[in-house]
TORKOL-4160 file (C-alpha; in steps of 0.2 Angstrom, whole numbers, padded with zeros to 4 digits, m for minus):
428
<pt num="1" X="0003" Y="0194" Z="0037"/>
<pt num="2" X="m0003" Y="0174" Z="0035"/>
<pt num="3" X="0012" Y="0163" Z="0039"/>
<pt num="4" X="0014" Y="0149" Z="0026"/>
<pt num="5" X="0022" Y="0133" Z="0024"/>
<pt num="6" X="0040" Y="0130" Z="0025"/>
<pt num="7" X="0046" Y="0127" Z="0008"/>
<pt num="8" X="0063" Y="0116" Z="0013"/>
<pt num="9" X="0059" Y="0097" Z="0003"/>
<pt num="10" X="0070" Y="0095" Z="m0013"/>
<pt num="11" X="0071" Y="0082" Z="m0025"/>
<pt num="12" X="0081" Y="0068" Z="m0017"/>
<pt num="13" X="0069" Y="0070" Z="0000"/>
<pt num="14" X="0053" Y="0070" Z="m0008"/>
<pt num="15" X="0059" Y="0056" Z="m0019"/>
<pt num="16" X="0062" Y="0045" Z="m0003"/>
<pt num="17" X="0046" Y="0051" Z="0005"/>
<pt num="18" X="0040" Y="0043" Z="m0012"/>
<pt num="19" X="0049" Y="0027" Z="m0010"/>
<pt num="20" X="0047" Y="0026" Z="0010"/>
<pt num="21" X="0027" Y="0026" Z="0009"/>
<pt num="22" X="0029" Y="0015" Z="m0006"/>
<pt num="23" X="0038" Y="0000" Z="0002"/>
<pt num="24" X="0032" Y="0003" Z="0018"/>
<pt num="25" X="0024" Y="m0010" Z="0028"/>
<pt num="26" X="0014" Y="m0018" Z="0013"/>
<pt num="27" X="0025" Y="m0029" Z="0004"/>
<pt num="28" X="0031" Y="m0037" Z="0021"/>
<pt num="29" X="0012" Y="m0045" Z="0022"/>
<pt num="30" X="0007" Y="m0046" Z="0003"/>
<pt num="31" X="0019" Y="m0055" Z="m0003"/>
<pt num="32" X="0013" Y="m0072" Z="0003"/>
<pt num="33" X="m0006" Y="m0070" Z="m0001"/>
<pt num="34" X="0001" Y="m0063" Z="m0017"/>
<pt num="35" X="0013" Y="m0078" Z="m0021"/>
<pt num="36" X="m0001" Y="m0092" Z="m0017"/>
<pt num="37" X="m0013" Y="m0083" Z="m0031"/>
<pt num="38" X="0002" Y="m0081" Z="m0043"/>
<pt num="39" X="0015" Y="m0095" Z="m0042"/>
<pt num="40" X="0032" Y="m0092" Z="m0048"/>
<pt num="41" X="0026" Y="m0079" Z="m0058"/>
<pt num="42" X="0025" Y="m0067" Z="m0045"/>
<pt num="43" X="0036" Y="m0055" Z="m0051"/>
<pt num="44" X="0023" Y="m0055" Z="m0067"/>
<pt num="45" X="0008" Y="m0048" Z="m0054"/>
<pt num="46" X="0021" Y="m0034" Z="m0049"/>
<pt num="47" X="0027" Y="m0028" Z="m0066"/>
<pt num="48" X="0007" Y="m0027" Z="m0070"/>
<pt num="49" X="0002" Y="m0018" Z="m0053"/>
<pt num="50" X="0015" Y="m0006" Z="m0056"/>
<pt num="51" X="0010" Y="m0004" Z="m0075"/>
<pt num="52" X="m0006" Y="0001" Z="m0066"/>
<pt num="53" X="0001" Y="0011" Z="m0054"/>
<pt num="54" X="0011" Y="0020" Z="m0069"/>
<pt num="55" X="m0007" Y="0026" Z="m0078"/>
<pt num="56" X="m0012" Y="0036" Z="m0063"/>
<pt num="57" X="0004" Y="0042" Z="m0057"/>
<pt num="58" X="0006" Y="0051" Z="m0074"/>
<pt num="59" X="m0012" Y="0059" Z="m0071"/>
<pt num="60" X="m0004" Y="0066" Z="m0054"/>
<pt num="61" X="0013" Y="0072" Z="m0065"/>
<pt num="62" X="0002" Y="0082" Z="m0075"/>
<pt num="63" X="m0008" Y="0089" Z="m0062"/>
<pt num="64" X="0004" Y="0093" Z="m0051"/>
<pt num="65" X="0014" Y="0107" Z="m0059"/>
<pt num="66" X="m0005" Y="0114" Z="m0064"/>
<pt num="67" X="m0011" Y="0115" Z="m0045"/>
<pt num="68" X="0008" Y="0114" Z="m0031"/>
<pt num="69" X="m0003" Y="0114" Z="m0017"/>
<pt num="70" X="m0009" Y="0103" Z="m0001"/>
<pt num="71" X="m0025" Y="0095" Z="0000"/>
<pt num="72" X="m0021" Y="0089" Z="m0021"/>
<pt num="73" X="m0034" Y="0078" Z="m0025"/>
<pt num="74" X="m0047" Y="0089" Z="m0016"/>
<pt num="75" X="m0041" Y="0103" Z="m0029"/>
<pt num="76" X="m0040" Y="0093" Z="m0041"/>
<pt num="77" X="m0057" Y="0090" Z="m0041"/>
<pt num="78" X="m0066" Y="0106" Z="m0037"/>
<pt num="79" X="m0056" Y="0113" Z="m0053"/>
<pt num="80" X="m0062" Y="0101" Z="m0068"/>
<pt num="81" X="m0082" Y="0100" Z="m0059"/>
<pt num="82" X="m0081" Y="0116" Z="m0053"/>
<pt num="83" X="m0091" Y="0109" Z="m0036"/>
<pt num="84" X="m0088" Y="0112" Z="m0021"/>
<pt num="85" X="m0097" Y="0097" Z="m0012"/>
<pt num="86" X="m0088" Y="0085" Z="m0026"/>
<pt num="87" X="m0070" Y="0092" Z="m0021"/>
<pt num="88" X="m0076" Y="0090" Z="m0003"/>
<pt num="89" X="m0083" Y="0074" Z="m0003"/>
<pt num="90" X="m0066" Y="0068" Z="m0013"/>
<pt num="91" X="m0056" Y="0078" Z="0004"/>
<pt num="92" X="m0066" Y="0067" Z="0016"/>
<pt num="93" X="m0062" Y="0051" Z="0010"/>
<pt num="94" X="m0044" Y="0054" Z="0007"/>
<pt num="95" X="m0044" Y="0059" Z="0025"/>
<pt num="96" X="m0053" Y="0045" Z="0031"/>
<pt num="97" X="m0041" Y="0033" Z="0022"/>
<pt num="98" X="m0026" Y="0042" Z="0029"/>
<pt num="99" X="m0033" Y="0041" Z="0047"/>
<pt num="100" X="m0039" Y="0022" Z="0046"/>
<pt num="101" X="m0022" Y="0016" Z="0036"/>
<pt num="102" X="m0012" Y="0025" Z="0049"/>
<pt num="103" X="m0021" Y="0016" Z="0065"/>
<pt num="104" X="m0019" Y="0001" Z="0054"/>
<pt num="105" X="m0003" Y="0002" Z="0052"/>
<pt num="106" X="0000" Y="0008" Z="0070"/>
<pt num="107" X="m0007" Y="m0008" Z="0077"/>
<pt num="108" X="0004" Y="m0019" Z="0066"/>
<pt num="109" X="0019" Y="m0009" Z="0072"/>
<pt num="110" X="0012" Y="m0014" Z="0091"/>
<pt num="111" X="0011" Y="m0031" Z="0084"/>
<pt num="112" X="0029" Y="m0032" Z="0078"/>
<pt num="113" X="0035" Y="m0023" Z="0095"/>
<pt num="114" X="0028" Y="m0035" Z="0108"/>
<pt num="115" X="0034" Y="m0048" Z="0099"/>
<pt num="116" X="0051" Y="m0041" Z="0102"/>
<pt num="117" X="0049" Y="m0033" Z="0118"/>
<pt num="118" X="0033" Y="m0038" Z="0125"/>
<pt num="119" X="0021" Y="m0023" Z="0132"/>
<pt num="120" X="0001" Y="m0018" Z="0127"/>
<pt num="121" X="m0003" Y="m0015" Z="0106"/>
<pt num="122" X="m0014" Y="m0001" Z="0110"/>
<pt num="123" X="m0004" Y="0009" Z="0122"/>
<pt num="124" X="0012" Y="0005" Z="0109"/>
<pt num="125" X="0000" Y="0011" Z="0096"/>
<pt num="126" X="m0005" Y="0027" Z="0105"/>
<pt num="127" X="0014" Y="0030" Z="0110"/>
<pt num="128" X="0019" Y="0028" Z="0091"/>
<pt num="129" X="0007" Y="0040" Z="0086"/>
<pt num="130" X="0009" Y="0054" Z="0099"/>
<pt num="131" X="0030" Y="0054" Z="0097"/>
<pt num="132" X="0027" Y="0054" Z="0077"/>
<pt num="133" X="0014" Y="0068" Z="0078"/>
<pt num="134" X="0028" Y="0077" Z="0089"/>
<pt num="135" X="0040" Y="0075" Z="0073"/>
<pt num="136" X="0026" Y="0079" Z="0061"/>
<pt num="137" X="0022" Y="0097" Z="0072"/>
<pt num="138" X="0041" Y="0100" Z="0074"/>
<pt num="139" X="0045" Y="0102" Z="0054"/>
<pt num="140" X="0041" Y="0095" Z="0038"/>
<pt num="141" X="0062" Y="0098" Z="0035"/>
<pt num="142" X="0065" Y="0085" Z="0053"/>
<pt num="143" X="0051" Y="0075" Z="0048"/>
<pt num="144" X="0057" Y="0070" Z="0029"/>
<pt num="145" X="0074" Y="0067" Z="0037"/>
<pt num="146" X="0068" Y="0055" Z="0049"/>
<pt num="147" X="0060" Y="0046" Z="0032"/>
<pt num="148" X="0076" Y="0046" Z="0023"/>
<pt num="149" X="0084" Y="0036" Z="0038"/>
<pt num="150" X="0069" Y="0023" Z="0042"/>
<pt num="151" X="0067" Y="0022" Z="0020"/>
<pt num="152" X="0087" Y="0017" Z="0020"/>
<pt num="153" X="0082" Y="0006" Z="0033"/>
<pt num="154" X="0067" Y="m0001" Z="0023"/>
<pt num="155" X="0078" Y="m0004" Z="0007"/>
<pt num="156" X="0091" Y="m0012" Z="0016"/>
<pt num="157" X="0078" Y="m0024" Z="0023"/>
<pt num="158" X="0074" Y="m0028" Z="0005"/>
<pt num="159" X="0093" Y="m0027" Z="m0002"/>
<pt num="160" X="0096" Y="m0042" Z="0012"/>
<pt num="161" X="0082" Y="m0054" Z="0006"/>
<pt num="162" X="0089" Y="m0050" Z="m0015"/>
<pt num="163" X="0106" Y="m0054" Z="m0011"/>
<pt num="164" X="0104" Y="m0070" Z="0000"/>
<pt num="165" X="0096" Y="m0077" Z="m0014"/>
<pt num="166" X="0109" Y="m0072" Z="m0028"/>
<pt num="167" X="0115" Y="m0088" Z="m0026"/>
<pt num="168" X="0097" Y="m0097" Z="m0030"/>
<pt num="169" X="0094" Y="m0089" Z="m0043"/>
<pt num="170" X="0087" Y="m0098" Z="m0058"/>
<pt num="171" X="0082" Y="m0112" Z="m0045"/>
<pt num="172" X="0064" Y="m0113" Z="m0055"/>
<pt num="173" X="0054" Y="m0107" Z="m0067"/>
<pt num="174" X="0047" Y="m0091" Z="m0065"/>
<pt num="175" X="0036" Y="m0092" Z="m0076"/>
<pt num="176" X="0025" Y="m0107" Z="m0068"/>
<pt num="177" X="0008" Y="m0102" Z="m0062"/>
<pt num="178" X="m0006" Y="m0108" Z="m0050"/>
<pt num="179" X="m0020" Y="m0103" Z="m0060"/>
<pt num="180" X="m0015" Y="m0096" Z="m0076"/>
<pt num="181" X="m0016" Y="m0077" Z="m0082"/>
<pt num="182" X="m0032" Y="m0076" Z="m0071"/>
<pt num="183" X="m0020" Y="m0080" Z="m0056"/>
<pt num="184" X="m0008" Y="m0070" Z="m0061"/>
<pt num="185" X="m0020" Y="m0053" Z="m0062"/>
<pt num="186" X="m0028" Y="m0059" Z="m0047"/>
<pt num="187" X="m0012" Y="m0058" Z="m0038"/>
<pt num="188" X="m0009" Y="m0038" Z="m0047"/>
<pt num="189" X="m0026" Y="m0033" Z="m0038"/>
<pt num="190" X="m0019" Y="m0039" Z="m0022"/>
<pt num="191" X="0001" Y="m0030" Z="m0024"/>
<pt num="192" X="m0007" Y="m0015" Z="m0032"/>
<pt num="193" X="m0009" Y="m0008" Z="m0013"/>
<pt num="194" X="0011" Y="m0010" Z="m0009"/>
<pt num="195" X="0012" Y="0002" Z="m0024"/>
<pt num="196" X="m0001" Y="0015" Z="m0015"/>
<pt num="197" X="0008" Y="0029" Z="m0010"/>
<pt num="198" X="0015" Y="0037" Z="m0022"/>
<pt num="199" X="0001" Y="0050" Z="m0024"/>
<pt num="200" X="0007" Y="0056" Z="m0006"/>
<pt num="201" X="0019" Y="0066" Z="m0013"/>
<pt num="202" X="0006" Y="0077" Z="m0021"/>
<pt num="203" X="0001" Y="0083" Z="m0003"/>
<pt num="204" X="0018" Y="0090" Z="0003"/>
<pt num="205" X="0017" Y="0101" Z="m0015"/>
<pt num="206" X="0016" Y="0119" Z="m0005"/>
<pt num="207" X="0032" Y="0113" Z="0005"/>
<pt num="208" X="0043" Y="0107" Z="m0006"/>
<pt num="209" X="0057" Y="0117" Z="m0016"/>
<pt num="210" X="0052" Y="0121" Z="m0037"/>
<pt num="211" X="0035" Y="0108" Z="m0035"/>
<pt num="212" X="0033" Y="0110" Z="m0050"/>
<pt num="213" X="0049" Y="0103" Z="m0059"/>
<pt num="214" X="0055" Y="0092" Z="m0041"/>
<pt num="215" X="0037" Y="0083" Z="m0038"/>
<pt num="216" X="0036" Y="0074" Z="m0053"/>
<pt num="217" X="0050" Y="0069" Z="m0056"/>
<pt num="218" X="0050" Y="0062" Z="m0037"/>
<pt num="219" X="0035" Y="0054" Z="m0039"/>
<pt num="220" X="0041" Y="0044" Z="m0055"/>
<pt num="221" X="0058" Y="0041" Z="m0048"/>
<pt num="222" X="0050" Y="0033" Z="m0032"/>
<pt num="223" X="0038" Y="0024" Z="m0042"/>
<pt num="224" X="0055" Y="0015" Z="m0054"/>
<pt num="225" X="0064" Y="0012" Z="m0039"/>
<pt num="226" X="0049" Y="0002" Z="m0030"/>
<pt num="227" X="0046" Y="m0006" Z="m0046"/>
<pt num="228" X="0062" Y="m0014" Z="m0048"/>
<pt num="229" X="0065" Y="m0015" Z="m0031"/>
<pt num="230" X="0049" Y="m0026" Z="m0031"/>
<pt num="231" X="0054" Y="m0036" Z="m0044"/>
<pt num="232" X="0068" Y="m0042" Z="m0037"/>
<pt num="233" X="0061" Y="m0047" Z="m0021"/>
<pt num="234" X="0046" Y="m0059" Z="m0029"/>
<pt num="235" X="0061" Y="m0066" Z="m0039"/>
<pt num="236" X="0073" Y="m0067" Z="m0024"/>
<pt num="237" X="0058" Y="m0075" Z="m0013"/>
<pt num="238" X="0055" Y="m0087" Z="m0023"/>
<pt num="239" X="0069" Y="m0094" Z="m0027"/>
<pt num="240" X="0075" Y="m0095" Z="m0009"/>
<pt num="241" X="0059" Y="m0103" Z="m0004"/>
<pt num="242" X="0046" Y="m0109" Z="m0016"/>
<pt num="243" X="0029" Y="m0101" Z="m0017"/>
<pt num="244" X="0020" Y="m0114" Z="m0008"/>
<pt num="245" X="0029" Y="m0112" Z="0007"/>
<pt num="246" X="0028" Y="m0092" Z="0003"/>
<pt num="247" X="0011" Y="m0093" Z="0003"/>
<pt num="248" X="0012" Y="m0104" Z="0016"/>
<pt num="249" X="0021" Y="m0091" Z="0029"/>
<pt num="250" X="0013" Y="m0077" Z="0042"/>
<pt num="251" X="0032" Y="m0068" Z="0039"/>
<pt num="252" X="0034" Y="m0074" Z="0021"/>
<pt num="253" X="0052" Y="m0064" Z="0019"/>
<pt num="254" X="0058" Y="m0068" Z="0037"/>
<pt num="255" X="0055" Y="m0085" Z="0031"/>
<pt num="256" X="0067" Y="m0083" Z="0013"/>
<pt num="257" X="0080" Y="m0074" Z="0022"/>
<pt num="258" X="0080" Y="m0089" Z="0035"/>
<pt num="259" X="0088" Y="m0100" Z="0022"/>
<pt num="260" X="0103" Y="m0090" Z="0022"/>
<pt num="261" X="0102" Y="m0080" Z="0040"/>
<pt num="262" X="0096" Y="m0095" Z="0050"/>
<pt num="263" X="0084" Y="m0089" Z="0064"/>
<pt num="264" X="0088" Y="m0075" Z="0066"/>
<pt num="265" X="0079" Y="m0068" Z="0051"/>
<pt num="266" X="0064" Y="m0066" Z="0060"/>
<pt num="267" X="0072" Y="m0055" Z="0073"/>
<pt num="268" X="0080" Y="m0046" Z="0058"/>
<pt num="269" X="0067" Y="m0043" Z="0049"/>
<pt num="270" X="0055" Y="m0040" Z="0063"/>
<pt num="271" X="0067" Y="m0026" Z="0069"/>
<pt num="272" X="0065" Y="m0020" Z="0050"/>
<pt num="273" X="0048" Y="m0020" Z="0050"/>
<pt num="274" X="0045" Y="m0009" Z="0065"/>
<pt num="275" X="0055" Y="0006" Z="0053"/>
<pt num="276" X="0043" Y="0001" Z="0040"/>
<pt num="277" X="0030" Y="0002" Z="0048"/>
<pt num="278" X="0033" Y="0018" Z="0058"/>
<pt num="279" X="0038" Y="0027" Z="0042"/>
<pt num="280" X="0023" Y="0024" Z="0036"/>
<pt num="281" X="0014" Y="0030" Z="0050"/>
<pt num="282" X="0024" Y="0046" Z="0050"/>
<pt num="283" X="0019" Y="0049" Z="0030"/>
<pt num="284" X="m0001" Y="0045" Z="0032"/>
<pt num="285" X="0001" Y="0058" Z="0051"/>
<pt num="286" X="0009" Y="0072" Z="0037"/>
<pt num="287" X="m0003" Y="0068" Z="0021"/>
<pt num="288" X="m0018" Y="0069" Z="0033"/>
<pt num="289" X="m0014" Y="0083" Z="0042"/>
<pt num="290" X="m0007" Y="0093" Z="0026"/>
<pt num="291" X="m0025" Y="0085" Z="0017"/>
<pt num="292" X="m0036" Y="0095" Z="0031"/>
<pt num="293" X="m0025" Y="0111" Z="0029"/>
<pt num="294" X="m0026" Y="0115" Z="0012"/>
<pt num="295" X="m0047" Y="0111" Z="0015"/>
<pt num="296" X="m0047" Y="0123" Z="0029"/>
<pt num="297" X="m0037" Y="0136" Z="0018"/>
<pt num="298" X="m0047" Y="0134" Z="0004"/>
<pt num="299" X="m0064" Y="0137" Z="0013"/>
<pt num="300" X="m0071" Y="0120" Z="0016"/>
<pt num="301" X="m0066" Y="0116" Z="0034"/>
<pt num="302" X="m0067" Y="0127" Z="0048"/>
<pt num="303" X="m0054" Y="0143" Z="0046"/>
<pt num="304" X="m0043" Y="0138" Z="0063"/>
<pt num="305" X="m0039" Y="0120" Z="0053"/>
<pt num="306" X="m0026" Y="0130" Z="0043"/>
<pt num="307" X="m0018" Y="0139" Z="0057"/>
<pt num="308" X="0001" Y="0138" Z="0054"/>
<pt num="309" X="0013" Y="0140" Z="0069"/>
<pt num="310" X="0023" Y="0157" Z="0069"/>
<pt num="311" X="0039" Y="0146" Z="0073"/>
<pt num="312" X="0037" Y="0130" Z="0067"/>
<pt num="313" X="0028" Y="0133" Z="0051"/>
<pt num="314" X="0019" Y="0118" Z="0052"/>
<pt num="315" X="m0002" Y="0119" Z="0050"/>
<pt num="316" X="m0001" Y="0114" Z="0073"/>
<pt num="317" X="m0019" Y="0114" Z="0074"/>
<pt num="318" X="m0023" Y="0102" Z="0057"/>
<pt num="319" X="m0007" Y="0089" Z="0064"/>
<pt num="320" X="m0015" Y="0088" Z="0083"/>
<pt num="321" X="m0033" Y="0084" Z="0074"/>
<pt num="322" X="m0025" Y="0069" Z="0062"/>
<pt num="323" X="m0017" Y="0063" Z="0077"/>
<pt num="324" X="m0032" Y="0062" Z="0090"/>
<pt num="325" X="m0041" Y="0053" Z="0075"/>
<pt num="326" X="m0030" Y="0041" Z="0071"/>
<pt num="327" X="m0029" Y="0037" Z="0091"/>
<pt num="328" X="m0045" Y="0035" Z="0092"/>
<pt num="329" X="m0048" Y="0022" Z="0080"/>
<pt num="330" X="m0031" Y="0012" Z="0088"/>
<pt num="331" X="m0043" Y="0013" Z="0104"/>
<pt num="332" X="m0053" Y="0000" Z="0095"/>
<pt num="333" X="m0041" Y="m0012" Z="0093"/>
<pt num="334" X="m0044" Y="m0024" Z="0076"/>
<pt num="335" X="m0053" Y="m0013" Z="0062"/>
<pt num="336" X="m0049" Y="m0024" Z="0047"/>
<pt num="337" X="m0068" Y="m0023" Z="0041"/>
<pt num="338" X="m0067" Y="m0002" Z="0042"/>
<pt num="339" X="m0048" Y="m0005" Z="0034"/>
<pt num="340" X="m0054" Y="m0014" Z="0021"/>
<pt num="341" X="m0066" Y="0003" Z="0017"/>
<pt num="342" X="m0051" Y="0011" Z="0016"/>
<pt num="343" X="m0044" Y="0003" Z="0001"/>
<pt num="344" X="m0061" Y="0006" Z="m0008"/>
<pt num="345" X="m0058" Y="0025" Z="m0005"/>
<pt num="346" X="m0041" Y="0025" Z="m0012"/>
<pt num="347" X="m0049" Y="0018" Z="m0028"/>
<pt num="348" X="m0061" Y="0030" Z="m0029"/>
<pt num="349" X="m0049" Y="0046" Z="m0027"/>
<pt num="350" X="m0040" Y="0038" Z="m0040"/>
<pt num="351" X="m0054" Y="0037" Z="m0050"/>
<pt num="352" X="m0060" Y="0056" Z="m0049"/>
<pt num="353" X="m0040" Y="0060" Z="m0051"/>
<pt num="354" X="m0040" Y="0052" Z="m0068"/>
<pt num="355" X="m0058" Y="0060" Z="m0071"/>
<pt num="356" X="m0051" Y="0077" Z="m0068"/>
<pt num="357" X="m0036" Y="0077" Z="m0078"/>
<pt num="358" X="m0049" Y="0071" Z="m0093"/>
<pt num="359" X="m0061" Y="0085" Z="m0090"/>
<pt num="360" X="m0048" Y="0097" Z="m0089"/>
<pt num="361" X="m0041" Y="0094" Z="m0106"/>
<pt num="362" X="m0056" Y="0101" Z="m0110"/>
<pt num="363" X="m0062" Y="0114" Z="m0098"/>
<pt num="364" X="m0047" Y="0122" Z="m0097"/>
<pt num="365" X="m0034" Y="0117" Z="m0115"/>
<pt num="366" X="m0023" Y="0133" Z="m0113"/>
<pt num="367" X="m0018" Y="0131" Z="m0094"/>
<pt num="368" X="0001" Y="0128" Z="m0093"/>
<pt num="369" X="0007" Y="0111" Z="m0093"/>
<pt num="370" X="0024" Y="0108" Z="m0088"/>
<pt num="371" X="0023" Y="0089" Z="m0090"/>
<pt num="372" X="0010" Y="0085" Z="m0103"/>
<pt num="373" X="0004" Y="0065" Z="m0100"/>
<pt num="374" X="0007" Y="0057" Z="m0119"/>
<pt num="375" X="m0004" Y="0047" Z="m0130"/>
<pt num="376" X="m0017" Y="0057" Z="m0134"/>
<pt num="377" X="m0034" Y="0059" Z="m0147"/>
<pt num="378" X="m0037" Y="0076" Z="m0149"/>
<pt num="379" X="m0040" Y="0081" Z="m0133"/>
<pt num="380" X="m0044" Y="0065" Z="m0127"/>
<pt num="381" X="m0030" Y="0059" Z="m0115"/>
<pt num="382" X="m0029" Y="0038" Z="m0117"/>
<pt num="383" X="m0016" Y="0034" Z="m0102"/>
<pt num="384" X="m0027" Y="0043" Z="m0088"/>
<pt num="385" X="m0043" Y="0034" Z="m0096"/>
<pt num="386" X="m0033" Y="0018" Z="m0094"/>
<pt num="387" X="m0028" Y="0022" Z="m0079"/>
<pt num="388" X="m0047" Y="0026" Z="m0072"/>
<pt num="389" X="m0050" Y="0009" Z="m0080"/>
<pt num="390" X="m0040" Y="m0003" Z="m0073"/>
<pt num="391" X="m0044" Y="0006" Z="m0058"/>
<pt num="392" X="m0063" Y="0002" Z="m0057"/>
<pt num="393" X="m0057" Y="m0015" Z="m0062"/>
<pt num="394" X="m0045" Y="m0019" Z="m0048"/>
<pt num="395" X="m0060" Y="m0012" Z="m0036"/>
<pt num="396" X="m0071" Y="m0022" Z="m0044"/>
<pt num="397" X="m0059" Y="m0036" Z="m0035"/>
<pt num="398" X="m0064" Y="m0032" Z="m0018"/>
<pt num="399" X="m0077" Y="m0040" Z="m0005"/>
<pt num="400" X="m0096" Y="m0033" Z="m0009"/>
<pt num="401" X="m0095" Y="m0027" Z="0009"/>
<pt num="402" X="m0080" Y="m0018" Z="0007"/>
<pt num="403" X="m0088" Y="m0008" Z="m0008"/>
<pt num="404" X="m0105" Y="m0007" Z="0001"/>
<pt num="405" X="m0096" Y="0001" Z="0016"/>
<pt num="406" X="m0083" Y="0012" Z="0004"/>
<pt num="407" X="m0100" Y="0020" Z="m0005"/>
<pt num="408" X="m0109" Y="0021" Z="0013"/>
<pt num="409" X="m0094" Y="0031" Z="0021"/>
<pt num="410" X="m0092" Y="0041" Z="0004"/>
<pt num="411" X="m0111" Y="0046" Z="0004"/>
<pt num="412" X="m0108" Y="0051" Z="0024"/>
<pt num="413" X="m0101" Y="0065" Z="0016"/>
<pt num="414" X="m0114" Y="0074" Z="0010"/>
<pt num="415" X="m0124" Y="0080" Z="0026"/>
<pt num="416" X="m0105" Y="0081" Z="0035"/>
<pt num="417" X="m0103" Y="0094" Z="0020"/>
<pt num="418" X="m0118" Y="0104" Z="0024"/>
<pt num="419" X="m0117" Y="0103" Z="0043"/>
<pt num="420" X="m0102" Y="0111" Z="0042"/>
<pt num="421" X="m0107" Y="0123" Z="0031"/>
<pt num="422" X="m0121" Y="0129" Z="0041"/>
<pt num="423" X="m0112" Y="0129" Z="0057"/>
<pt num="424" X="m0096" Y="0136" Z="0053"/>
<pt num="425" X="m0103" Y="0147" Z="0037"/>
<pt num="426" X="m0090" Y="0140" Z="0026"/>
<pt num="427" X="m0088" Y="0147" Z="0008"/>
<pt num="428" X="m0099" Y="0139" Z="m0006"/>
């Protein structure tokens, strides 16, 4: 008999893992570079990321329900192009950006750690990542728990720097900008990825109680939170602080919360940073490794991929393979330049996520829907179309490079698909 998944997320777990990967380490960085692009109308950039953020999410709400299972944007794709290397080559990059964001974020974690403690960022790193990959083997139910906590911990974080700044509120006008509208969207391209995350959700699908009703309405309950949440901290920012000296700062909310907290914000917030930042590490270690399971399953990757532990019911073999990976990469020590890719392939999965939903309104019309995205022509649905876009636009924002490498590391793809096929005789 084939062990499964566990099925033990419910609404209110999977809604924090939404809202954990959502904060996570990003807005503790972006929000200076942001504020120097925007001005005081920071909190402007974030309303329009997450207006961004909003036209895809509602892709994944549909698609969801449609296909509960790991490995979602993979699926997703190998259902509206019927193609095998498509859906794989959507797989790889998904993976890759999971493995590279969480060595990444690993590294910053080291950063924040010596700084308190002192010791070596790579050994840090590779001590994060083995003790996280422990959690992720143990149990998706331990592992979500463990995200509750470090979330409540993220939020609280946030919750400190909007209510030291109750007091400066209305202190200038938050509608001042640097350089206009242009600045304004500018700064959206940069926020939009503290908003990445949200898709994550769609990975955990095959564990998670009723998917089908619970992960939409934890993906758009994680994405409102974040959004206000958001909100209120470019607001709360700037008026403790200004955004020149926002833009100005290496620990831009270490340095609000200093009006009111003195210098021992940075510790503070430093402390905050290091659950952040291993939360975030912990999500990307469970996506990834639940990302090459349901490959494996489904015939793309080799078949021991998607071996599940008799006890633990957690896919041992695909979690062990995430985390050598990720270590490996740590082992190099700064990879902003292969980072950077990272982002480019986010952008395109979103694109082929918003792609599929449109060709399957039209391949497959009488498939059940449980959610149904609105605003439609026909067929034709507008908000994914918007929603692929705004994407290409905001990719359009990044360095040549970046997109050069993101094409190159897509493209790798395509013989890595065929090796393996020939090698390992998987399914066509």
């Amino acid at each position: 008999m084939e062990i499964s998944l566990k099925r033990t997320v419910g609404l209110f777990t999977l809604t924090m893992y939404g809202i954990g990967i959502i904060l996570g380490a990003g807005v503790y960085a972006i929000i200076g570079k942001a504020a120097g692009v925007s001005g005081n109308s920071l909190w402007l950039s974030f309303l329009i990321a997450s207006i961004v953020s909003v036209f895809t999410g509602l892709s994944y709400m549909e698609l969801i329900p449609m296909f509960p299972r790991s490995a979602a944007e993979y699926v997703y794709v190998k259902h509206s192009l019927r193609n095998r290397l498509a859906a794989f080559s959507v797989g790889w990059i998904e993976v890759f950006a999971d493995v590279i964001a969480g060595s990444t974020v690993a590294i910053g974690f080291a950063g924040y750690f010596v700084g308190l403690f002192g010791g070596h960022i790579v050994v840090i790193a590779l001590v994060l990542i083995a003790m996280l990959s422990i959690v992720n083997f143990w149990g998706i139910t331990e592992s979500t728990k463990l995200n509750v906590v470090f979330s409540l911990v993220e939020i609280t974080g946030l919750l400190i720097v909007i209510f030291a700044a109750m007091p400066h509120i209305g202190s200038v006008n938050y509608m001042e900008t640097e350089s206009g509208i242009t600045g304004v969207l500018s700064a959206s391209a940069l926020i939009f990825f503290a908003f990445i995350g949200f898709e994550d959700i769609a990975n955990i699908a095959e564990e998670t109680r009723q998917p089908k009703k619970n992960a939409p309405r934890a993906l758009l309950f994680s994405v409102i939170v974040t959004t206000v949440m958001y909100i209120l901290v470019a607001i709360s920012a700037i008026s403790l602080v200004g955004h020149e000296r926002l833009a100005a700062s290496t620990a831009p909310l270490a340095l609000a919360v200093s009006q009111v907290l003195g210098q021992n914000a940075f510790t503070l917030m430093s402390i905050i940073a290091l659950f952040a930042t291993s939360n975030t590490v912990l999500v990307l270690l469970i996506v990834g490794s639940r990302q090459i399971y349901g490959m494996s399953k489904d015939g793309s990757l080799p078949t021991m991929l998607s071996r599940v532990h008799k006890n633990r019911r957690t896919p041992w073999i695909a979690v062990l393979f995430v985390m050598f990976c990720t270590m490996f990469f740590v082992l190099f020590g700064k990879i902003e330049i292969v980072a950077s890719a990272a982002d480019f392939c986010t952008f395109a999965v979103f694109c082929f996520v918003n792609a599929s939903l449109i060709i399957l309104r039209y391949k497959e019309p009488n498939r059940e829907r449980p959610f149904k995205v609105p605003l439609n022509i026909g067929k034709f649905p507008i908000i994914p179309f918007l929603g692929l876009a705004t994407i290409v636009l905001l990719a359009a924002n990044l360095e040549p490079f970046t997109i050069l490498l993101g094409f190159l590391i897509l493209i790798v793809s395509v013989p890595l698909y065929y090796a393996l096929k020939k090698i390992s005789k998987l399914r066509i």
